[in-house]
Residue frames relative to the residue before (quaternion, step in Angstrom):
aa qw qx qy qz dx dy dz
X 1.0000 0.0000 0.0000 0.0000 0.00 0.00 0.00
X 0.5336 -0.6692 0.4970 0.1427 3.50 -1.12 1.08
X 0.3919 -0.5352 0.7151 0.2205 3.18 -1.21 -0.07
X 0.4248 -0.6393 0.5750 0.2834 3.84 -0.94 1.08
X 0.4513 -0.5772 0.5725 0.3679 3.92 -1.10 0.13
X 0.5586 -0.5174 0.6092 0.2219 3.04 -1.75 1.27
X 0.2861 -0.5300 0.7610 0.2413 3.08 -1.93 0.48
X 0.5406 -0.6800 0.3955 0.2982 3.55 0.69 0.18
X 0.5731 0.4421 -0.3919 0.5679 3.65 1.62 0.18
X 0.7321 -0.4811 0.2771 0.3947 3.09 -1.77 1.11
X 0.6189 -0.4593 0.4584 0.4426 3.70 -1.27 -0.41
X 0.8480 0.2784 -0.2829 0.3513 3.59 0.52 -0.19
X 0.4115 0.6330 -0.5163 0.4042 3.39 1.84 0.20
X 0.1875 -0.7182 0.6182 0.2586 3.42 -1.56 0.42
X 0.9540 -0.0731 0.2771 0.0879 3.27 -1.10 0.93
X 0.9059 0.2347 0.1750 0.3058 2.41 -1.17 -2.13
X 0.6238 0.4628 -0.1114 0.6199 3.35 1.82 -1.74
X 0.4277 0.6939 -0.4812 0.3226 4.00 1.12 -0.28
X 0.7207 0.3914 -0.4014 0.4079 3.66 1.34 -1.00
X 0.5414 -0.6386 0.4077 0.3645 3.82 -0.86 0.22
X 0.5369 0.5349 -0.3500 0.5506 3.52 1.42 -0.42
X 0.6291 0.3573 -0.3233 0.6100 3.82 0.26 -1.04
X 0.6770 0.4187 -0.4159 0.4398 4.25 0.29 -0.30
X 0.7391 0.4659 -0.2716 0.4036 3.38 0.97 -0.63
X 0.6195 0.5066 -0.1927 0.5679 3.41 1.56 -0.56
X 0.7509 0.3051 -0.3331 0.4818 3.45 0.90 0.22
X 0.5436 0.5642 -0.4597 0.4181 3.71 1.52 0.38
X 0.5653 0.4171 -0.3416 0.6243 3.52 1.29 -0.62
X 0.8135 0.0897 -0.4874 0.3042 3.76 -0.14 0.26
X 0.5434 0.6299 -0.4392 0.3392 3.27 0.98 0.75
X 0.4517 0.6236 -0.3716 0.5187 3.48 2.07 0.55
X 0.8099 0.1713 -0.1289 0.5460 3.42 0.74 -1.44
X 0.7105 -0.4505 0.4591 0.2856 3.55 -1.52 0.01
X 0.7320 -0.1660 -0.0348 0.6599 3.53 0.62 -0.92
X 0.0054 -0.8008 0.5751 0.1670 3.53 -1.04 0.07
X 0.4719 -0.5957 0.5522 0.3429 3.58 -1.58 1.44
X 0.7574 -0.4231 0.4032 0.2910 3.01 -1.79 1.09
X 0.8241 0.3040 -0.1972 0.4353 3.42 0.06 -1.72
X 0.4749 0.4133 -0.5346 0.5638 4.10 0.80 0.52
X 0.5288 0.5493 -0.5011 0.4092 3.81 0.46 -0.62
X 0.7307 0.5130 -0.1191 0.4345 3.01 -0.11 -2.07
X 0.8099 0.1423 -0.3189 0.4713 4.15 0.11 -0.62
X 0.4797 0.7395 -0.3265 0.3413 3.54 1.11 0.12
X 0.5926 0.1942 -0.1872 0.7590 3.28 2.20 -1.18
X 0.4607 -0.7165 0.4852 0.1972 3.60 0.06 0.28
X 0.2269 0.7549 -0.3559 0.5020 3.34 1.39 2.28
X 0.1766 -0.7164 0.5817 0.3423 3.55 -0.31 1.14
X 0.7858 -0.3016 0.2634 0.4713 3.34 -2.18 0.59
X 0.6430 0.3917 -0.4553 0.4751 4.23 0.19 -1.04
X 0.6942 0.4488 -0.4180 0.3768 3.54 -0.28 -1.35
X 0.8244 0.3834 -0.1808 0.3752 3.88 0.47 -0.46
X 0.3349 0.3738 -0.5389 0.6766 3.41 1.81 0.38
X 0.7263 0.4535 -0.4460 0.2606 3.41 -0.75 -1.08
X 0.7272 0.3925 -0.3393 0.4495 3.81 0.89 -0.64
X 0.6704 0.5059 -0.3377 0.4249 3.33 1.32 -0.96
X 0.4061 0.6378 -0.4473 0.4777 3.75 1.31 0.18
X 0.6435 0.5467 -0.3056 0.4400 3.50 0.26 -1.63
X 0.7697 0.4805 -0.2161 0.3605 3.45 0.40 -0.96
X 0.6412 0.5862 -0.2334 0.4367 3.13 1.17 -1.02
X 0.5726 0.4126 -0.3705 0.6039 3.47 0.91 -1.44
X 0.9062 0.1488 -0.3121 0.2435 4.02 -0.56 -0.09
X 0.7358 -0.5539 0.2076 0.3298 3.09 1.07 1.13
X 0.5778 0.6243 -0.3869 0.3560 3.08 0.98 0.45
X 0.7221 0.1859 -0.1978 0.6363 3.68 1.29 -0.06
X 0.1360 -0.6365 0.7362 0.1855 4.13 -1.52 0.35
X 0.0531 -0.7804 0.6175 0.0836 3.71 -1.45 0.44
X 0.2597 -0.7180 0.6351 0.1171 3.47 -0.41 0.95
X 0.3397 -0.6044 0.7125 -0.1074 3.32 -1.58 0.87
X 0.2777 0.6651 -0.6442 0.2560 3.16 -0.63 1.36
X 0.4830 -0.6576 0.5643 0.1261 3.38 -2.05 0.61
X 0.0821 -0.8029 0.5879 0.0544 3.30 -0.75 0.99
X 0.5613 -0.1096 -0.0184 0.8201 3.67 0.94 1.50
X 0.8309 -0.0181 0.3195 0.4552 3.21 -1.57 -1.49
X 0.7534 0.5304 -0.2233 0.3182 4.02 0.75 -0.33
X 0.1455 -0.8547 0.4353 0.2425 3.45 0.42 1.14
X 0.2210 -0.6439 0.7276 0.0845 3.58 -1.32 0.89
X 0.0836 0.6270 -0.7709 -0.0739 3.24 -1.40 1.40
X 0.2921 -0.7110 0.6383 0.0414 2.74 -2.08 0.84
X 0.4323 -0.7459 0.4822 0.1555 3.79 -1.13 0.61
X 0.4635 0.7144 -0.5073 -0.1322 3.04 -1.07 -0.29
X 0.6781 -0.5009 0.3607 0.3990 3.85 -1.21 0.72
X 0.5361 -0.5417 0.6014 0.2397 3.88 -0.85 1.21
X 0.5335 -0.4538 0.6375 0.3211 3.75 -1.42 0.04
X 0.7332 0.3784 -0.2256 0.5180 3.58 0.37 -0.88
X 0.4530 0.5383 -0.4033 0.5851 3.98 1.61 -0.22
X 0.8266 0.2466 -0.2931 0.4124 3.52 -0.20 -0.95
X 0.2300 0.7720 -0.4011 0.4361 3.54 1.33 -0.03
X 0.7384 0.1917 0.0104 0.6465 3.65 -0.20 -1.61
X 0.6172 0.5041 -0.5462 0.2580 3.29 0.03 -0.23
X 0.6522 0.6561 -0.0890 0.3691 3.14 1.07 -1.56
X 0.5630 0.6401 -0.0962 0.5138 2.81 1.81 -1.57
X 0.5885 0.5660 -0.2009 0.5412 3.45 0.80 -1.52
X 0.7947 0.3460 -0.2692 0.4199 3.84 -0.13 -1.59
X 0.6066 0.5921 -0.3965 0.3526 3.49 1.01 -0.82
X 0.6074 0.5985 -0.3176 0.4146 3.72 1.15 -1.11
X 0.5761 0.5665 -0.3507 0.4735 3.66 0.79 -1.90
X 0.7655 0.3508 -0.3657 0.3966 3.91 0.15 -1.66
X 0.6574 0.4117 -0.5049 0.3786 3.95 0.48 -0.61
X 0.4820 0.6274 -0.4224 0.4423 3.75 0.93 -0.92
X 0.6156 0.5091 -0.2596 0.5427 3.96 0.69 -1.09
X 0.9193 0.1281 -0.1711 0.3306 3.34 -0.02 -0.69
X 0.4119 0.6335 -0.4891 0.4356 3.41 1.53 0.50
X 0.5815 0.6674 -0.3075 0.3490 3.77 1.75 -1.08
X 0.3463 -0.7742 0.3842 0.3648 3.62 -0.51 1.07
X 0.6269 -0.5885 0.4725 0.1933 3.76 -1.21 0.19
X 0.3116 -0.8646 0.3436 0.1932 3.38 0.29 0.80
X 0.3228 -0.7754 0.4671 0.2762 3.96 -0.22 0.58
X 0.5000 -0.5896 0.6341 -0.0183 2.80 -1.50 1.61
């Protein structure tokens, strides 16, 4: 029996959170509850495409839901981080900070 192949990232890094956009887009919706697209979007500094296309990625793996509503004739989407989103997220930041503090300290 083999051994599966390494992705070459620690055991507790996800992935997914490896990209700094998809890391940055899941710390701001891991602050608020729902968030309006266009705060999303100028918040990571992302034109409307560059921020469907990430806010896809996320969706297909469960890590964001977006609701879609009308204000009159204007659709308003909103975000917010899945349970299982802030989950890894949390997961994820927790790894980076031990990764940080396992790194020696250079002498002065």
């Amino acid at each position: 029996m083999t051994a599966p192949p390494s992705s070459g990232q620690p055991p507790g890094l996800d992935r997914l959170l490896s990209d700094p956009t998809r890391l940055a887009l899941m710390s701001v919706l891991c602050a608020a509850d729902w968030c309006d697209f266009a705060f999303l979007r100028d918040s990571v500094s992302l034109s409307d495409s560059a921020l469907s296309k990430q806010l896809a990625t996320l969706k297909k793996d469960g890590y964001v839901e977006q609701r879609r509503t009308y204000l009159g004739r204007v659709p308003k989407t909103t975000v917010q981080a899945t349970e299982q989103g802030r989950s890894r997220f949390l997961r994820h930041v927790e790894e980076l900070r031990a990764i940080v503090e396992r790194t020696p300290r250079p002498q002065v």
